[in-house]
C-alpha positions in Angstrom: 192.7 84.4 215.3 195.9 83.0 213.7 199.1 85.0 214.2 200.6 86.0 211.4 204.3 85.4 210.8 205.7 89.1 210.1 209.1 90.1 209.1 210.4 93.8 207.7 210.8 92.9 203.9 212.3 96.1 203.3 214.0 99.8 204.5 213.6 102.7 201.5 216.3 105.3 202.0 217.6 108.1 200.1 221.3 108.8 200.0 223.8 111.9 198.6 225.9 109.0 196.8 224.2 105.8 195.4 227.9 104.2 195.2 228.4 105.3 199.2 225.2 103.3 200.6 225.4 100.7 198.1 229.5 100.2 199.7 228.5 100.7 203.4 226.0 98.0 203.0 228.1 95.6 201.4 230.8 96.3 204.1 228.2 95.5 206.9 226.8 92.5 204.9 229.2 91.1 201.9 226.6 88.9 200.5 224.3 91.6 199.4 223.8 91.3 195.9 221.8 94.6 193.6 218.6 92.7 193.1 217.2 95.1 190.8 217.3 98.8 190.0 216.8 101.9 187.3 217.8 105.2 186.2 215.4 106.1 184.0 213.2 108.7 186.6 215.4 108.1 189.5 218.7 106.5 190.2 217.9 103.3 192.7 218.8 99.6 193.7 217.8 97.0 195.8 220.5 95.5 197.4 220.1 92.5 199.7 219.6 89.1 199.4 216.9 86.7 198.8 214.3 87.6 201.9 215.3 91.5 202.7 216.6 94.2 201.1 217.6 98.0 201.6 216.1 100.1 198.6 218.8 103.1 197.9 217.3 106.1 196.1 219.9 108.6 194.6 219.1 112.0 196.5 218.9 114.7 193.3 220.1 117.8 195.9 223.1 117.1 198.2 221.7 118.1 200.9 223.2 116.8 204.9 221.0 115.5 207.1 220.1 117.5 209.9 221.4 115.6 213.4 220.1 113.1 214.7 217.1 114.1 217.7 215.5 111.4 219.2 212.9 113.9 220.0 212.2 115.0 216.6 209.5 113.1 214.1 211.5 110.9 211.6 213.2 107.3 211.5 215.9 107.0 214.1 217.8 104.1 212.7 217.5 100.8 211.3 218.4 97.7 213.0 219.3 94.5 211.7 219.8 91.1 214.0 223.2 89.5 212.7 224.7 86.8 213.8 228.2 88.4 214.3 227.8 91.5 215.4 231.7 91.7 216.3 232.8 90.9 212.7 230.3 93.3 211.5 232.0 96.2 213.3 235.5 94.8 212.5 234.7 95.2 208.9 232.7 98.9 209.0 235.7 100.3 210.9 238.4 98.6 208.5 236.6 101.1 206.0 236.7 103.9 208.2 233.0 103.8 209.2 232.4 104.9 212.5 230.6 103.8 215.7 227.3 106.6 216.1 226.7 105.4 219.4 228.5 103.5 222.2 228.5 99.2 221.8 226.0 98.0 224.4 226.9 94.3 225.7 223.8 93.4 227.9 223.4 90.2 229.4 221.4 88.3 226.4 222.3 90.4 223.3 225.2 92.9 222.0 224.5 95.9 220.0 226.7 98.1 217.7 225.4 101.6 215.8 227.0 103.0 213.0 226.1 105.3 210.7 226.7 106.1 206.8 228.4 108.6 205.6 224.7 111.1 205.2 224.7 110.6 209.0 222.1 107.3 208.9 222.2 105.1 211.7 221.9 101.5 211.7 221.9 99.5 214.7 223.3 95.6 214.5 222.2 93.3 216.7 223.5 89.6 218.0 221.0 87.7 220.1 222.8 85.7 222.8 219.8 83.6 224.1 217.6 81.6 221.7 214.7 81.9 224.2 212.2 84.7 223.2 211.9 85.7 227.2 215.7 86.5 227.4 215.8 87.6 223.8 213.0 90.0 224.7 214.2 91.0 228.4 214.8 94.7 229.3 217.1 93.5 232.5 220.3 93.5 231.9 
């Protein structure tokens, strides 16, 4: 059986304020253009670029999310391999975005978490190998 070249196209979230989301992504990743988007049932965008994108849905009750339990059913965060994770941060925290978890520098990748302002977290990661063993290792 051939193995099948699989990426995640895209992440579907809903949001308190459209404009927020649509801001802290283009803050984590400038180059995000809106691909697409309506308001005729639903206010929504896809912002992203050419091969990804996040979908933003317009929440119609503000309404906080409830914190974060890793041992509660539900989407813990979203991460995204970058090639600068350090200029990534720089910029989030410029805005006044915080860090939702603490930076984890292990011996073949770094990882950052921040979260939006509904409480979402998203983790970025830089790879520092190119091999897929070290990329993949769980030794630091």
């Amino acid at each position: 059986m051939k193995t099948q070249k699989i990426y995640l196209e895209h992440a579907n979230i809903t949001v308190n304020n459209i404009k927020e989301g649509i801001h802290f992504f283009q803050t984590a990743f400038p180059h995000f253009k809106i691909r697409g988007g309506d308001t005729a049932t639903r206010e929504w965008v896809h912002l992203g670029d050419d091969v990804t994108y996040i979908a933003i849905n317009q929440a119609e009750l503000d309404v906080k999310k409830s914190e974060k339990d890793y041992d509660k059913i539900g989407v813990n965060h979203i991460g995204f391999v970058v090639q600068n994770v350090e200029e990534i941060a720089n910029n989030l925290l410029a805005k006044g975005y915080k860090r939702d978890y603490p930076k984890q520098i292990e011996k073949f990748r770094v990882r950052d978490y921040f979260a939006d302002t509904d409480g979402n977290q998203y983790e970025f990661v830089q790879y520092l190998s190119d091999k897929v063993e070290e990329k993949n290792s769980y030794i630091n």
